[in-house]
C-alpha positions, 0 to 999 in steps of 0.5 A: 500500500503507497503512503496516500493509501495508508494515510486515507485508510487510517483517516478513514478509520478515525473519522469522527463523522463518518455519514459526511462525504471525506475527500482528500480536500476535506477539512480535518480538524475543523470539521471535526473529523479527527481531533487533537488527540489523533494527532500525536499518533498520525504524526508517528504514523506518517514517520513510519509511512515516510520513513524518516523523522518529522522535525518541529518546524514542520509541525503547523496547523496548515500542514494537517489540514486535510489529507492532501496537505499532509502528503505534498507535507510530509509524504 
């Protein structure tokens, strides 16, 4: 499975609001499908996905903004 894949599986799985349509242009937080519990374990995953360690610097609101803003990010 590409990175992409894993991470709309893993959004998929925690969507808070899963009747609502989920696009890879969906607002993630402030639509409230996933919250800031989630991020510290999305952070993890996406070092596992992208094989590398995410730095601090990175780490911005805009960057988990929806699943496409987390790839061109951090995929």
């Amino acid at each position: 499975m590409s990175p992409r894949d894993e991470l709309r599986a893993w959004v998929k799985k925690r969507d808070r609001r899963p009747e609502l349509p989920l696009d890879d242009n969906t607002a993630l937080f402030v639509d409230r499908r996933l919250t800031s519990l989630d991020l510290p374990e999305l952070i993890l995953s996406l070092e596992e996905w992208a094989q590398r360690t995410i730095s601090v610097d990175e780490v911005a609101p805009e960057s988990f903004a929806t699943m496409d803003a987390i790839e061109k990010t951090f995929l």
